[in-house]
C-alpha positions as CSV (number, residue, x, y, z in Angstrom):
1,X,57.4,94.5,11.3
2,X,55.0,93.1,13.8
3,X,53.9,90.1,15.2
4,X,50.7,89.5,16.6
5,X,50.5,89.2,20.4
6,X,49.4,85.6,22.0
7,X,47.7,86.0,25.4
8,X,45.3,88.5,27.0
9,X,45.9,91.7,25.6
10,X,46.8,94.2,28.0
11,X,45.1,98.0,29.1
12,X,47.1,100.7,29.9
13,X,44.2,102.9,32.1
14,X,45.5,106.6,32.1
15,X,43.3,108.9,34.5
16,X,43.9,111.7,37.1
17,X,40.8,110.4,38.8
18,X,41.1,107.1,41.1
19,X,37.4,106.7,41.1
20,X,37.0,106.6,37.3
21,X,40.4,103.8,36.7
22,X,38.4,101.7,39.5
23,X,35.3,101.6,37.8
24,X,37.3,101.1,34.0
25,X,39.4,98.3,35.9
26,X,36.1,96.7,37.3
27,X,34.9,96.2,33.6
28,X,37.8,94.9,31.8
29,X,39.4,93.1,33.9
30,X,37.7,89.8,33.7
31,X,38.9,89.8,29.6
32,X,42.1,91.5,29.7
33,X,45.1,92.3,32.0
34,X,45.2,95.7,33.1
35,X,47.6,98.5,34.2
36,X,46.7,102.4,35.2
37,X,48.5,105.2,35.3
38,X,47.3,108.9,37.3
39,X,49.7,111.2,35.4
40,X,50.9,112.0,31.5
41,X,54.8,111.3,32.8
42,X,53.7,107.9,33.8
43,X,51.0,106.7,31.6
44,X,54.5,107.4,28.9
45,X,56.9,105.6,30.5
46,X,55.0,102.4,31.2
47,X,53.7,102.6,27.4
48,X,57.3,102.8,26.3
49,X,58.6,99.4,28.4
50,X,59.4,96.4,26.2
51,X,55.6,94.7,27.4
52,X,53.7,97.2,25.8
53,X,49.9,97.8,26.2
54,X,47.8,96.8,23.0
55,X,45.8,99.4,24.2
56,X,45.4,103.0,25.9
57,X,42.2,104.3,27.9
58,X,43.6,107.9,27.8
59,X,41.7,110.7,29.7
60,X,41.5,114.1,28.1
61,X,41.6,116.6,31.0
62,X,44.5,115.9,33.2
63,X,46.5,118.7,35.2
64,X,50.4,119.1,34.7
65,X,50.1,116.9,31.0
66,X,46.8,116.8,29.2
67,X,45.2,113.6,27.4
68,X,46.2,115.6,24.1
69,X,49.9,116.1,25.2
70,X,50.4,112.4,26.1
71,X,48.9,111.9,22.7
72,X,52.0,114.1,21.0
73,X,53.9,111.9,22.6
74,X,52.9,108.6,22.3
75,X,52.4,109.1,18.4
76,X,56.2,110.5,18.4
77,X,57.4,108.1,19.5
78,X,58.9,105.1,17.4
79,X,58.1,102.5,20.1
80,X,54.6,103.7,21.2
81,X,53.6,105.3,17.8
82,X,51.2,102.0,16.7
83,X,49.3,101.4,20.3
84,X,45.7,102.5,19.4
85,X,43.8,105.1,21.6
86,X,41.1,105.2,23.0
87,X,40.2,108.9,24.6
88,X,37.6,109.2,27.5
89,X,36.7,112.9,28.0
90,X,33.6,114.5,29.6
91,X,33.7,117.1,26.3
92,X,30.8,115.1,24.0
93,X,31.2,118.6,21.6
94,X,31.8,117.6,17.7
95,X,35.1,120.0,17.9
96,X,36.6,118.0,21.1
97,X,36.1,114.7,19.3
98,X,37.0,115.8,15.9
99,X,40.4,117.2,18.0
100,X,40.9,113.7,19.2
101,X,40.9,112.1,16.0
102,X,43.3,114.8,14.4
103,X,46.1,114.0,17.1
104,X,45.7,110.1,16.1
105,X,43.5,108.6,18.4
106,X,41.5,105.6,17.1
107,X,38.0,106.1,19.0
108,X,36.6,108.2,22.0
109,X,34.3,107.8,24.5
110,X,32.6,110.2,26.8
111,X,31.7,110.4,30.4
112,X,29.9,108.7,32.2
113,X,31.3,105.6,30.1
114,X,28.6,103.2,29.5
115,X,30.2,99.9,30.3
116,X,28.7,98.1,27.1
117,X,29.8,100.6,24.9
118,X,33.2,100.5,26.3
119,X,33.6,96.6,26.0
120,X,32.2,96.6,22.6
121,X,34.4,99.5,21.4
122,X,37.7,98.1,23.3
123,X,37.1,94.7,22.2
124,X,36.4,96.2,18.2
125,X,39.6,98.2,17.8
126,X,41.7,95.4,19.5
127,X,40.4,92.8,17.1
128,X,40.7,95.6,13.9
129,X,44.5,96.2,15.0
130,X,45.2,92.5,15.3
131,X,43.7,92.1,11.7
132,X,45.9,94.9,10.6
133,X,49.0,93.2,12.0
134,X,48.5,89.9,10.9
135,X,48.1,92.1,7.3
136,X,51.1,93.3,8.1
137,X,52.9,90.5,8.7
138,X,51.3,89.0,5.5
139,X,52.4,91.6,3.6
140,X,55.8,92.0,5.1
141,X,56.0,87.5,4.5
142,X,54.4,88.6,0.3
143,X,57.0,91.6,-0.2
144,X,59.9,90.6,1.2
145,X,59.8,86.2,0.8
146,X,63.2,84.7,-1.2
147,X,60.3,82.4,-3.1
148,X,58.7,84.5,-6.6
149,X,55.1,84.5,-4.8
150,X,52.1,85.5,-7.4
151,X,48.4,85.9,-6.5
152,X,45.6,85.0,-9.2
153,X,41.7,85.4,-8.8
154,X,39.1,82.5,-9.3
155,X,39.6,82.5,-12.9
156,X,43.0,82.3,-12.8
157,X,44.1,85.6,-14.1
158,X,46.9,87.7,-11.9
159,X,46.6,89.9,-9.7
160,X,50.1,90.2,-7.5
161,X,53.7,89.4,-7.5
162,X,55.8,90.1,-5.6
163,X,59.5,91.7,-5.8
164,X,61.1,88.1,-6.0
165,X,58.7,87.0,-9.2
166,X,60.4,90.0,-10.7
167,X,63.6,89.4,-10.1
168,X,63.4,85.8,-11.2
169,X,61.5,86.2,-13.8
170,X,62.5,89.4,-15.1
171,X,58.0,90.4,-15.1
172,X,57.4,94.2,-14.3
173,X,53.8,93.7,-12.0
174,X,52.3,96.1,-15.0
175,X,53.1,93.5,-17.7
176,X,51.7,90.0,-16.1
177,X,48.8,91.6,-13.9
178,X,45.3,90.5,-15.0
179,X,46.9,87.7,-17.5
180,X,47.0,83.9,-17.1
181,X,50.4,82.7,-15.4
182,X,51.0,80.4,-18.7
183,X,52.8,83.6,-19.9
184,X,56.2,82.4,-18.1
185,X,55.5,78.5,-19.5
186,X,57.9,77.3,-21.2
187,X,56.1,74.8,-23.2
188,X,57.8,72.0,-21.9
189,X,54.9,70.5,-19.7
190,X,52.1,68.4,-21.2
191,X,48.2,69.2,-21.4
192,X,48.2,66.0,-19.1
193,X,50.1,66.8,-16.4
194,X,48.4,70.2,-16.0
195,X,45.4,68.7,-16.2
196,X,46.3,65.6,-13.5
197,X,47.4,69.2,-11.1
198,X,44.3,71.1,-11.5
199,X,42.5,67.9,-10.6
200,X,44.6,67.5,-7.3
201,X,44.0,71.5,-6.8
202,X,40.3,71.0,-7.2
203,X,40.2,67.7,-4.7
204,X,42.8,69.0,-2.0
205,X,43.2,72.5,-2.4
206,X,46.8,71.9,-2.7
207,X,49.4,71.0,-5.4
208,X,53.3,70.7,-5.1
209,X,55.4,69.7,-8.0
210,X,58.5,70.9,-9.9
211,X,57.7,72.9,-13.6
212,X,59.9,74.3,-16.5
213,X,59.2,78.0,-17.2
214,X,60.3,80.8,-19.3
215,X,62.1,84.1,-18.7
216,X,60.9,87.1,-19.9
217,X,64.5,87.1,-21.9
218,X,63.8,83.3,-23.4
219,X,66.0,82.0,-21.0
220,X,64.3,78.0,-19.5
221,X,64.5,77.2,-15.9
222,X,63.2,74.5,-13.7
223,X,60.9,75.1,-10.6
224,X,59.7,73.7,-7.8
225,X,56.1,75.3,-7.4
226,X,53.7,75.0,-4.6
227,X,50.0,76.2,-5.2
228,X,47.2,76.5,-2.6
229,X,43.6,77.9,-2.5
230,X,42.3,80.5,-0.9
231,X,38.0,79.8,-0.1
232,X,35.7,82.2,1.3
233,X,33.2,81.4,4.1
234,X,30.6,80.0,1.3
235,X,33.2,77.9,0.4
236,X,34.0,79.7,-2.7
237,X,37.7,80.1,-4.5
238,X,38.6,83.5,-4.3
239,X,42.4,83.1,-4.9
240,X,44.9,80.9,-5.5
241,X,48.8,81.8,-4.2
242,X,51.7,80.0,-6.2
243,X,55.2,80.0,-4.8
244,X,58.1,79.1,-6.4
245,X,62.0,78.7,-6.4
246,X,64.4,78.6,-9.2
247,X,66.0,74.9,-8.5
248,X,68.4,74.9,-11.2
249,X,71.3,74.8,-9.2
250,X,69.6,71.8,-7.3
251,X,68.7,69.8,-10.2
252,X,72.7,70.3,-11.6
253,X,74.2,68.9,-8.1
254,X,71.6,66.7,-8.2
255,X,73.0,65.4,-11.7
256,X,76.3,65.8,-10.1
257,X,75.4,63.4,-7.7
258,X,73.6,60.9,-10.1
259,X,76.5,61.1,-12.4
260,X,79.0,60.3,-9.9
261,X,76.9,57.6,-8.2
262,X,76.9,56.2,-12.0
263,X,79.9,56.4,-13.5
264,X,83.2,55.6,-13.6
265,X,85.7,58.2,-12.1
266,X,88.4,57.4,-14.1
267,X,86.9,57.0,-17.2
268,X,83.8,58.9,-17.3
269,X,82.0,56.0,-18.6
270,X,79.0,54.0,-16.8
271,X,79.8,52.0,-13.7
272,X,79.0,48.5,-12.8
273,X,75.4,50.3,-11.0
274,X,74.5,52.0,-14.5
275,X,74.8,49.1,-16.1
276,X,73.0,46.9,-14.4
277,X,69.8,49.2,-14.2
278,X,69.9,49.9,-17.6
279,X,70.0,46.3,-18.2
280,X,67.4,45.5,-16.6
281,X,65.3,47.9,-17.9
282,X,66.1,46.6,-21.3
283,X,65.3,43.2,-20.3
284,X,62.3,44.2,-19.0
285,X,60.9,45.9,-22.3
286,X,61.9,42.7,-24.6
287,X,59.9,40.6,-22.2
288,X,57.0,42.7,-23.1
289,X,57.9,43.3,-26.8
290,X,60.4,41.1,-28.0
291,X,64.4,41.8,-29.7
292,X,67.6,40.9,-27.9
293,X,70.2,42.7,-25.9
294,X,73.6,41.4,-26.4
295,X,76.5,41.7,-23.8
296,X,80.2,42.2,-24.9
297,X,82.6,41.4,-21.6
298,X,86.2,42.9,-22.8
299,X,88.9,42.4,-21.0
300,X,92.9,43.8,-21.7
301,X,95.3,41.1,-22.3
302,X,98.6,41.5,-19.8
303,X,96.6,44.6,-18.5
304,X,98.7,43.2,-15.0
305,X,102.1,43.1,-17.0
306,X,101.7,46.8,-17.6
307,X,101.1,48.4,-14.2
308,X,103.8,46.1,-12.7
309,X,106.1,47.0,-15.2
310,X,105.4,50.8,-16.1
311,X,103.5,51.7,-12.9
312,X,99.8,52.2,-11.9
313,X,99.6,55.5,-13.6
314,X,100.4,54.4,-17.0
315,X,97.7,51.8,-16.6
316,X,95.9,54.1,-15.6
317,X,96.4,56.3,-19.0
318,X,95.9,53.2,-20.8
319,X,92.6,52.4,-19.4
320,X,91.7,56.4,-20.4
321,X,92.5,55.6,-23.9
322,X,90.7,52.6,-24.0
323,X,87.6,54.0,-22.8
324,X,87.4,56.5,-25.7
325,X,88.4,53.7,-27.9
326,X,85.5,51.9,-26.8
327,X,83.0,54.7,-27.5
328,X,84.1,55.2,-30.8
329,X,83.2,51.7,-31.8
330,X,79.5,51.6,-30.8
331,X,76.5,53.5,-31.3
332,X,74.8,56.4,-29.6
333,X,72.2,53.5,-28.4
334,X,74.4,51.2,-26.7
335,X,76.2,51.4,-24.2
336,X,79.8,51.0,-22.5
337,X,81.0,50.5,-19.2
338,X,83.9,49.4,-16.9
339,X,82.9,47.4,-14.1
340,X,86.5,47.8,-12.9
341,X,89.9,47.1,-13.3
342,X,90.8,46.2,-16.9
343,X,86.7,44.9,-17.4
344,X,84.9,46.9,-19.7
345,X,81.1,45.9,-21.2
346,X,79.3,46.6,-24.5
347,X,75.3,46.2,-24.4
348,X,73.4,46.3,-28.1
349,X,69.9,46.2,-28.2
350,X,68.8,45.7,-31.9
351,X,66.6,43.6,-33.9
352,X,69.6,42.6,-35.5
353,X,71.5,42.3,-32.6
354,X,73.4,39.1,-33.7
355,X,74.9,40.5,-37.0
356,X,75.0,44.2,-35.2
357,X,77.5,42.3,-32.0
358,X,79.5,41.0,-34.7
359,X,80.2,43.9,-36.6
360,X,80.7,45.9,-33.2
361,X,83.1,43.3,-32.2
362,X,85.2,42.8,-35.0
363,X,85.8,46.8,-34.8
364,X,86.6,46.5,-31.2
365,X,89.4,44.3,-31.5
366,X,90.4,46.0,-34.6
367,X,90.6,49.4,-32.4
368,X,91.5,48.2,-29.0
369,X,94.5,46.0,-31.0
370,X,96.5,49.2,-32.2
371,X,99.1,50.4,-29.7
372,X,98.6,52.6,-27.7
373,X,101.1,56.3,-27.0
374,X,100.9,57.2,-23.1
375,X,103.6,60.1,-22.7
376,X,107.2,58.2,-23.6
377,X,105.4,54.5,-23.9
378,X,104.4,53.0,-27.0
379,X,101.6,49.8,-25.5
380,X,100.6,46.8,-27.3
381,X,97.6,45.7,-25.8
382,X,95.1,43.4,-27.0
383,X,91.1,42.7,-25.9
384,X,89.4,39.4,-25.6
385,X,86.1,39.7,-25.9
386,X,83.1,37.0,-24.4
387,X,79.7,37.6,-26.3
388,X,76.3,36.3,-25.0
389,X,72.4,37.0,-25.6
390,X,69.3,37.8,-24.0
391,X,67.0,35.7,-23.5
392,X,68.6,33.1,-25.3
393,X,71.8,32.5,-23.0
394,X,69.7,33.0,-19.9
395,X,66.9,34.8,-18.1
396,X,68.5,37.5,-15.5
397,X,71.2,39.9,-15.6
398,X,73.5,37.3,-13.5
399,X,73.0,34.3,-15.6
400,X,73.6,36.3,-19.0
401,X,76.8,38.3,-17.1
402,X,78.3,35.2,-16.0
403,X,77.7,33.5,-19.3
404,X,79.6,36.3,-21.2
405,X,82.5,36.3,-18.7
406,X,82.9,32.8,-19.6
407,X,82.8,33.3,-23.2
408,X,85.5,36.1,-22.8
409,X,87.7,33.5,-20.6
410,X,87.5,30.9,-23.3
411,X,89.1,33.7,-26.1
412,X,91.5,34.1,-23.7
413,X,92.1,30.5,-23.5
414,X,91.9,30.0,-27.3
415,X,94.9,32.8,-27.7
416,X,93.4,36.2,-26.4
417,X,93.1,38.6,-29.1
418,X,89.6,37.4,-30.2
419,X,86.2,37.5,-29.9
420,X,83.9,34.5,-28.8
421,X,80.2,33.9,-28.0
422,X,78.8,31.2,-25.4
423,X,78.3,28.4,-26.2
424,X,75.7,26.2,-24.2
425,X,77.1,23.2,-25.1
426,X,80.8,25.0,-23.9
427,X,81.8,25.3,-27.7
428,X,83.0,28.6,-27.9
429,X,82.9,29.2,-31.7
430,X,85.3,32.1,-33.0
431,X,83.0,34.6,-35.3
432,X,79.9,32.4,-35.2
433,X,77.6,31.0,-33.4
């Protein structure tokens, strides 16, 4: 591949003639840097050094190596095979400049060299051969990027991919070309949202965002997908360039990550953080349209006699069972946690919400009250349970928490193994309220 040069390009002057390199010198000089060779053998060795010339004035009649041997060579040559030529022979026939062309070179001029034809001609086929590399690297960066890259005109219909659209998306170049890019969609993204990105396309010329698409073999993925215009001089769209990754295994550690941020390790269920955000978007939503969440604290009765009698690891086994326990006794809607330790919560949201926490409750303790098997142990274990409402017992997530951990210490205080809701007049009533 190559990269375009920065700097004044430089002029390798090749010529058997001092008087003619002086004069070629004295016109390019000002624009370009300049070095000159009077002999075949050395106009080839300076072209072949690592700061090659972006350009060769070659004569064609030189004794010992002619301008059309050099030429052999140059194009030969792996390293000096790409410099464009530019032969300067006193032969103006048709067959002498039809011979240049053959051997590769890229113009000719004849003598005497007109200075503005050789400034105009130089400064052409330097600017033509810097278009081609920049194409070159463009189509080097297109061919060969690890990001599915895929071209469409101004009316959105394809024109390119390249070999990584293929291989992610399993699309011969045959079978998408001249067809919207909705034929990988998946169907998961809404008229809205594509209409909310072609609105920041048209505004910016820009739009980054993460999609769903489809395989060509069904198969779903998600994407992260960057799209930017390409205008004309009038201003005009004449393409737009999307390029996109496969982010699946981002998105998984990502849920990794949320997952473990949110949950209990032991348990598996939601942590203390969990529930508090879901809590308060809960609270948040009956503010706005009414119901009631209710909040179950549950707490193990001689939890501490266990794991200083039988170890930490059977405690820990016993808090394992209780966990699944717990989710067997509640809906797919609520929700239970362990804040930590032997603390676990319950939150119901229901219209019913009073009659639903009772019912909930009364198979909690019914559940969490049978014993428990952890390898050669047979536990008895019992859950008190402290019951209060929202908004009705208090209106934040602290007063409502710390109302229910009061009810739950007041079971425990009326004989553990029971349920109880708060009471603001500090009448914890057993089973009703």
């Amino acid at each position: 591949m190559m990269i375009p040069k920065t700097g004044r390009p430089l002029i390798l002057i090749v010529d058997d003639m001092p008087s003619n390199i002086h004069l070629l010198v004295a016109a390019l000089k000002s624009e370009y840097r300049i070095k000159t060779a009077l002999n075949g053998s050395d106009a080839l060795e300076l072209a072949s050094r690592d700061d090659r010339p972006d350009l060769i004035l070659l004569d064609m009649m030189m004794p010992e190596m002619s301008g059309t041997e050099v030429m052999r060579e140059l194009r030969a040559n792996r390293k000096t095979a790409g410099i464009p030529v530019i032969f300067v022979t006193a032969d103006n026939s048709e067959q002498s400049q039809l011979e240049a062309l053959e051997l590769g070179a890229d113009d000719y001029l004849t003598k005497p060299v007109l200075i503005a034809a050789l400034l105009l001609r130089v400064r052409n086929l330097l600017k033509r051969k810097e278009s081609e590399r920049e194409l070159q690297v463009a189509s080097h960066v297109f061919n060969y990027s690890g990001e599915a890259i895929m071209i469409t005109d101004s009316r959105n219909r394809i024109i390119a991919i390249n070999t990584s659209f293929t291989r992610l998306t399993g699309y011969l170049p045959e079978e998408v070309e001249g067809k919207n890019p909705k034929i990988i969609s998946s169907g998961r993204t809404t008229g809205e949202e594509y209409a909310a990105m072609w609105e920041e396309i048209e505004e910016t010329g820009f739009w980054q965002g993460e999609m769903w698409d489809r395989r060509k073999d069904g198969g779903i993925y998600p994407k992260l997908l960057t799209i930017s215009v390409v205008k004309n001089q009038n201003n005009e769209i004449d393409f737009y360039i999307g390029s996109f990754n496969d982010i699946t295994r981002q998105k998984s550690n990502e849920a990794d990550m949320w997952h473990t941020a949110n949950h209990d390790i032991l348990t598996g269920l939601p942590n203390r953080l969990h529930l508090r955000i879901t809590l308060e978007q809960a609270m948040a939503s009956i503010k706005r349209n009414g119901g009631e969440v209710a909040l179950m604290f549950i707490d193990l009765d001689r939890f501490k006699q266990v794991n200083d009698t039988l170890g930490h690891a059977v405690g820990d086994e016993l808090l394992i069972l209780v966990a699944e326990r717990l989710k067997s006794c509640i809906r797919e809607s609520d929700i239970a946690a362990r804040l930590g330790g032997d603390e676990f919560v319950v939150m119901m949201t229901d219209e019913n919400v009073l009659s639903g926490a009772r019912r909930v409750a009364e198979k909690i303790l019914s559940e969490l009250s049978l014993p428990y098997i952890t390898g050669e142990h047979l536990i008895h274990s019992t859950p008190s349970i402290g019951i209060s409402f929202f908004p009705h017992d208090g209106n934040d997530i602290e007063e409502i928490m710390k109302n229910a951990d009061m009810a739950m210490y007041r079971a425990k205080e009326s004989g553990r193994g029971r349920f109880c809701f708060f009471s603001e007049h500090d009448e914890i009533e057993k089973g009703n309220r």
